[in-house]
C-alpha positions in Angstrom: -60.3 -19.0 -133.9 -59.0 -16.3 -135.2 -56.7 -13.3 -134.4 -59.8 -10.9 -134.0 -62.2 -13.2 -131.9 -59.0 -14.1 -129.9 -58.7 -9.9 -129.5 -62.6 -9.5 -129.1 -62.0 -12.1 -126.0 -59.4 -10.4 -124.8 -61.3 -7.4 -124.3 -64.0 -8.8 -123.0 -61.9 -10.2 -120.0 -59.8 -7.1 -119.4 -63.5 -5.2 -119.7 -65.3 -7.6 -117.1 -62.4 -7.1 -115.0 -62.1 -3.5 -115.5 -66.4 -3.3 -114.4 -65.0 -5.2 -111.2 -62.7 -2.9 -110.3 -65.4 -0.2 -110.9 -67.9 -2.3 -108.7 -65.0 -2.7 -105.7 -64.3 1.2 -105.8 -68.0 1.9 -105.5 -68.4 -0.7 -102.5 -65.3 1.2 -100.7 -65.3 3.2 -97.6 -63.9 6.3 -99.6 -67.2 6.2 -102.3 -69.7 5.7 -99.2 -67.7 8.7 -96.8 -67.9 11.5 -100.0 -71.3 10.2 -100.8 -72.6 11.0 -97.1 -70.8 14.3 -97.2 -71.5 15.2 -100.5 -75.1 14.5 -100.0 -75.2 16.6 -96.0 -74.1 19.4 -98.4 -76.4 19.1 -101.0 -79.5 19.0 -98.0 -78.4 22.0 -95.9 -79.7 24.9 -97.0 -77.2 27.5 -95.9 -74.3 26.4 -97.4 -76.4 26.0 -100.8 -76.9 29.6 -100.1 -73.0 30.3 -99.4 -72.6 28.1 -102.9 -74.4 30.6 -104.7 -72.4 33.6 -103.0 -69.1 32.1 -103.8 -69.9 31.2 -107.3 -71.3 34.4 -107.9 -68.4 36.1 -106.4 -66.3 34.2 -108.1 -68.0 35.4 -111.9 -67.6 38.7 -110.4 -63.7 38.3 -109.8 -63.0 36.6 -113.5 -64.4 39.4 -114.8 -62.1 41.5 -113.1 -59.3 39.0 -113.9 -59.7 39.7 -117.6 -57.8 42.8 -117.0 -55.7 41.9 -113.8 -54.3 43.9 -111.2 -55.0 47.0 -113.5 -59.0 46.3 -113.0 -60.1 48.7 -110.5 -62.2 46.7 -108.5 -60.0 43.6 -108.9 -58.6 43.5 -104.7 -61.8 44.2 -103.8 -63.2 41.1 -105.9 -60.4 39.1 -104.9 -61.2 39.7 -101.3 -65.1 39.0 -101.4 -64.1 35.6 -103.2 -61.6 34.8 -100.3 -63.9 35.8 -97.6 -67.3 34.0 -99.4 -64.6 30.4 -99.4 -64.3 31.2 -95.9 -67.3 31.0 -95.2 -67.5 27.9 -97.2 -64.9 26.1 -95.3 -66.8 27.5 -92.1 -69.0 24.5 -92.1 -68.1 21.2 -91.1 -70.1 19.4 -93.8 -68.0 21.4 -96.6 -64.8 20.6 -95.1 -66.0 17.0 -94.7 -66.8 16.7 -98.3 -63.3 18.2 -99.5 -61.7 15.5 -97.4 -63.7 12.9 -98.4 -63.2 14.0 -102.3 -59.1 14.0 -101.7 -59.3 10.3 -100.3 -61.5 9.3 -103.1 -59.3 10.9 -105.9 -56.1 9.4 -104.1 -57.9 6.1 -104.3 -58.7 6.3 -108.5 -55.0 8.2 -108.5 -53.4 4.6 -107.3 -55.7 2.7 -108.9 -55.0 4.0 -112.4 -51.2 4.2 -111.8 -50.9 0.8 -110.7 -53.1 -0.1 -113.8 -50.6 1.6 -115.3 -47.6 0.5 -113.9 -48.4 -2.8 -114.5 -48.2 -2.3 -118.0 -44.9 0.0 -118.1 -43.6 2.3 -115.5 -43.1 4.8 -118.3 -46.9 5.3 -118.9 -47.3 9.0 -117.8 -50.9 8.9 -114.9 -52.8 12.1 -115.1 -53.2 13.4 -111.4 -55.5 16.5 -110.1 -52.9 17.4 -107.8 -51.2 20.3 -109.1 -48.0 20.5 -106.2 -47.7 16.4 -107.0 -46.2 15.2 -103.8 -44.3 12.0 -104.8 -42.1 12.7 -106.9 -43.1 11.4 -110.9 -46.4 10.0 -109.3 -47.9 13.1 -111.6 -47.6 11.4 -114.9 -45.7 14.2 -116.0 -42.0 12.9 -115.7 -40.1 11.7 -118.8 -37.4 9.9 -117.2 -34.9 12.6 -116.4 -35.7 13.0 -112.6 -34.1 11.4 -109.5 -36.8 9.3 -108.8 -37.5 7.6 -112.2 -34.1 7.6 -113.1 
């Protein structure tokens, strides 16, 4: 055998193991909780309708954002935004699905950082958190902080 059918085997393990993975993740309590929520917000009507008012207020406010505070309408647009995500986080189902959606992006977060980590704990793991939490968990330490040493 040689070195590239040995390789080509190789990656078809780690790839059948990897659709595993993928198949376990989609069987998990996270996956079925944002698809309910995700799918009670796609069915209700009103808050498709307070969708379309907070993306259209937000288009409204990047515009103004082009030219900052200096925009003359820019407080104004800033504060329709803020009250239309209000409304928005008024329903039940919305704030359901944002909770949902945290748990499922913690759960591909550890997934792919111990994928990661199992390979070297210097591999830097792309997270949507922006305040990360955990210290380097955010994939954006080189080494130099107290927690990686």
């Amino acid at each position: 055998m040689s070195v590239t059918e040995a390789h080509a085997l190789d990656m078809t393990g780690i790839l059948m193991q990897a659709y595993e993975v993928g198949e376990m993740i989609n069987s998990s309590a996270e996956v079925a909780n944002y698809i309910k929520w995700k799918n009670a917000v796609e069915r209700d009507s009103e808050i498709q309708v307070a969708v379309a008012a907070f993306a259209k207020a937000k288009m409204m406010f990047e515009e103004c954002e082009r030219f900052g505070h200096f925009h003359p309408d820019y407080h104004a647009a800033l504060d329709v935004v803020n009250k239309a995500e209000q409304r928005l986080d008024s329903f039940e189902s919305v704030r359901q699905f944002k909770e949902a959606e945290t748990r499922l992006d913690d759960l591909l977060f550890t997934v792919s950082k111990t994928i990661a980590h199992s390979v070297s704990d210097s591999i830097k793991v792309p997270s949507n958190n922006p305040l990360p939490t955990n210290g380097c968990g955010s994939g954006g330490c080189s080494g130099g902080c107290s927690s990686c040493g």
